[in-house]
C-alpha positions in Angstrom: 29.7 106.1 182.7 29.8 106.9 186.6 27.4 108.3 188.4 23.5 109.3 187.3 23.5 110.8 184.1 23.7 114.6 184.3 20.7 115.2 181.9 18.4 113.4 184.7 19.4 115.5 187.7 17.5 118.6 188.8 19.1 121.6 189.1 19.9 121.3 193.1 21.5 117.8 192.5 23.2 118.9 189.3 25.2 121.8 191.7 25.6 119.4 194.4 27.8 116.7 192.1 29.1 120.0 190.4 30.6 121.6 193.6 31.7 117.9 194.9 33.7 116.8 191.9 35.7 120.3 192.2 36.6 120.6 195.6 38.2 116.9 194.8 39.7 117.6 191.5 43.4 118.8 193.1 43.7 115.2 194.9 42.5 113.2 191.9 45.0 115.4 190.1 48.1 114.9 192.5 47.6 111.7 193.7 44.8 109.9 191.4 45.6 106.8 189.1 45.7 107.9 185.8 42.2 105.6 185.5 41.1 107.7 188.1 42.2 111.0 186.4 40.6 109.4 183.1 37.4 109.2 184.8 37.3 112.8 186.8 37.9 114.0 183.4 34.9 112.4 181.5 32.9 113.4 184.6 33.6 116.8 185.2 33.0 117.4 181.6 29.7 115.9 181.3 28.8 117.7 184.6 30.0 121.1 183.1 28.2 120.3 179.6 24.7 119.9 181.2 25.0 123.3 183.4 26.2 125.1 180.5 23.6 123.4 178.3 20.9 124.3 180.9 22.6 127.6 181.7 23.4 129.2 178.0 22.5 133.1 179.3 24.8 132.7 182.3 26.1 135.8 183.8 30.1 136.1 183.0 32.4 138.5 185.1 33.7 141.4 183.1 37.1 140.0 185.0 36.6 136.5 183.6 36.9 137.8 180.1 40.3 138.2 177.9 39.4 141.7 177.9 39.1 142.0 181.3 42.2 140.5 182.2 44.2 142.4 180.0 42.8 145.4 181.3 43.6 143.9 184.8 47.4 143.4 183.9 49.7 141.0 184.7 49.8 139.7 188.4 46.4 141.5 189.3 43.7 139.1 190.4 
């Protein structure tokens, strides 16, 4: 694994490597080795996994929703 594992970073730390690891997900996409890519990957998930794990209740956008987007129709965002 790279980086500290996400179960022992507090909440402010867990955001901070959340936030960093998408703002750099287009470049690893376009130009990373596929290693690289690998890696993003496995990370990104495990970041995701713990926020969602800690987060359960989050609040979710009506718009965020199938239902929502339906209603929004195509090409509306």
């Amino acid at each position: 694994m790279t980086g500290v594992d996400p179960e022992r970073l507090d909440d402010q730390q867990l955001m901070k490597e959340l936030e960093t690891i998408h703002r750099t997900r287009h470049d690893t996409l376009l130009h990373g080795s596929n290693d690289a890519l690998r890696t993003h990957n496995l990370r990104m998930a495990q970041l995701e996994g713990e926020y969602l794990r800690r987060h359960p209740r989050r609040p979710v956008a009506a718009g965020r929703t199938r239902e929502g987007a339906r209603e929004r129709g195509p090409g509306e965002d």
